[in-house]
C-alpha positions as CSV (number, residue, x, y, z in Angstrom):
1,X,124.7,117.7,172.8
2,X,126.4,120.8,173.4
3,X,127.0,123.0,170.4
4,X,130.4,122.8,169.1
5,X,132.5,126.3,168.8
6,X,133.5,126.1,165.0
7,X,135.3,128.6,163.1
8,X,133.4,130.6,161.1
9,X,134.8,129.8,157.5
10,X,134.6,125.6,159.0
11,X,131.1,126.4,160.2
12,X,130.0,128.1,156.6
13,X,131.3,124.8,154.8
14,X,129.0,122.4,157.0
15,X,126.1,124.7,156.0
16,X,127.0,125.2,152.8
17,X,127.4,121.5,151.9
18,X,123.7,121.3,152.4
19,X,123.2,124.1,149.5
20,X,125.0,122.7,147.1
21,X,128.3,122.4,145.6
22,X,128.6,126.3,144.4
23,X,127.9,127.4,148.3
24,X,130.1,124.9,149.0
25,X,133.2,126.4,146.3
26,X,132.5,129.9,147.4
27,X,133.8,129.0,151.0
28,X,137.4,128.1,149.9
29,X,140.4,130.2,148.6
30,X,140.5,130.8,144.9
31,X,143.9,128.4,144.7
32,X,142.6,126.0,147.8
33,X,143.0,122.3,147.7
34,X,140.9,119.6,148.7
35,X,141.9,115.9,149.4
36,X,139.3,112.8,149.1
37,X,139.7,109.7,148.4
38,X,143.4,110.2,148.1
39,X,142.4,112.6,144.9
40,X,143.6,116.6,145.2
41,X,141.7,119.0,143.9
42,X,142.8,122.3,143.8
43,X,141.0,125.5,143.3
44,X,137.4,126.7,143.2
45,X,136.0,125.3,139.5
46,X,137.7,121.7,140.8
47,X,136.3,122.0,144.5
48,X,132.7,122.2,143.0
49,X,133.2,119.9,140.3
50,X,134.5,117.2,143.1
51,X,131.4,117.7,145.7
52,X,128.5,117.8,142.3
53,X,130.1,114.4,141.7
54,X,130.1,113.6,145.6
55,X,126.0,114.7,145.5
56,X,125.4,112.8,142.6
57,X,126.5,109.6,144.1
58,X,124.9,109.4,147.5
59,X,122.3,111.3,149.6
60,X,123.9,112.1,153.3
61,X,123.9,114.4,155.9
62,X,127.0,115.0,158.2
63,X,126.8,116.0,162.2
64,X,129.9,117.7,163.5
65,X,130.5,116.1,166.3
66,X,133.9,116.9,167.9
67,X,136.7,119.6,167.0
68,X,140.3,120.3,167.8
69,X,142.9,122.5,166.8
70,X,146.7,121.7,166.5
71,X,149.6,122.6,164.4
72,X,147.6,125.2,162.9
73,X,144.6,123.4,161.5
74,X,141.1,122.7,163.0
75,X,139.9,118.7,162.8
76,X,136.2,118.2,162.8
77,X,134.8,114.6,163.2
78,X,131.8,114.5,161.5
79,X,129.1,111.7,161.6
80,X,128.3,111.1,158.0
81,X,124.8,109.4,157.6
82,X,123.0,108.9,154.1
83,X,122.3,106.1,151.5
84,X,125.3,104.4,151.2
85,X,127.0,101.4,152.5
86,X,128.1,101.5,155.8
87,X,126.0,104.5,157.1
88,X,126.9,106.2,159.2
89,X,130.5,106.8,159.5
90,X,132.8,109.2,161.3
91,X,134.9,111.2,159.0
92,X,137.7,113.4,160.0
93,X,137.9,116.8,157.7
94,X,141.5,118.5,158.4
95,X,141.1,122.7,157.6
96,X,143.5,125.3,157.1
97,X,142.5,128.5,157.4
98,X,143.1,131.9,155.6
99,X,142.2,135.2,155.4
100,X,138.7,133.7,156.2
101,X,138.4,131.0,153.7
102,X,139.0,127.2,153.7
103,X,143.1,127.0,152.1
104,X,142.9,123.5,152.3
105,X,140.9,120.5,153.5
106,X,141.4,116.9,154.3
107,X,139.1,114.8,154.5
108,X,140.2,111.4,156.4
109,X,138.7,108.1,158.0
């Protein structure tokens, strides 16, 4: 598979989300929001506490697999694979970039 051409700050949160959920915090904007599950979470403290309690739950892995930009964001599909039901699944994570962090994120079915 050819390697896709992510944005840096998009590419640091793939990596990051194999660290752990500080690496992960440290790639948004202090005031960022994130959406899962139809839950916001907004800024750093509430971004790491939302993917420790994503870790906690399940083991996965996720594969970016596609990306396209429009209306000023970047979408990312991402295969999701781990110990939960239904593995694997694609995922579709919505970024907005600025200043070279992660603003805001969306993460969708």
């Amino acid at each position: 598979m050819k390697p896709l051409n992510l944005p840096a700050p998009i590419s640091a949160y793939f990596t990051a989300d194999q660290e752990g959920p500080a690496a992960v915090a440290r790639c948004f904007a202090t005031d960022a929001v994130v959406t899962d599950e139809s839950r916001r979470h907004v800024g750093r403290d509430a971004i790491q506490q939302w993917k420790a309690a994503a870790t906690t739950a399940f083991r996965y892995t996720t594969q970016p697999v596609a990306v396209e930009g429009f209306d000023g964001q970047h979408v990312v599909t991402g295969r999701v694979s781990g110990d939960f039901p239904g593995s694997p699944i694609d995922l579709r994570y919505h970024f907005r970039l600025a200043a070279g962090l992660i603003a805001s994120l969306e993460i969708t079915r």
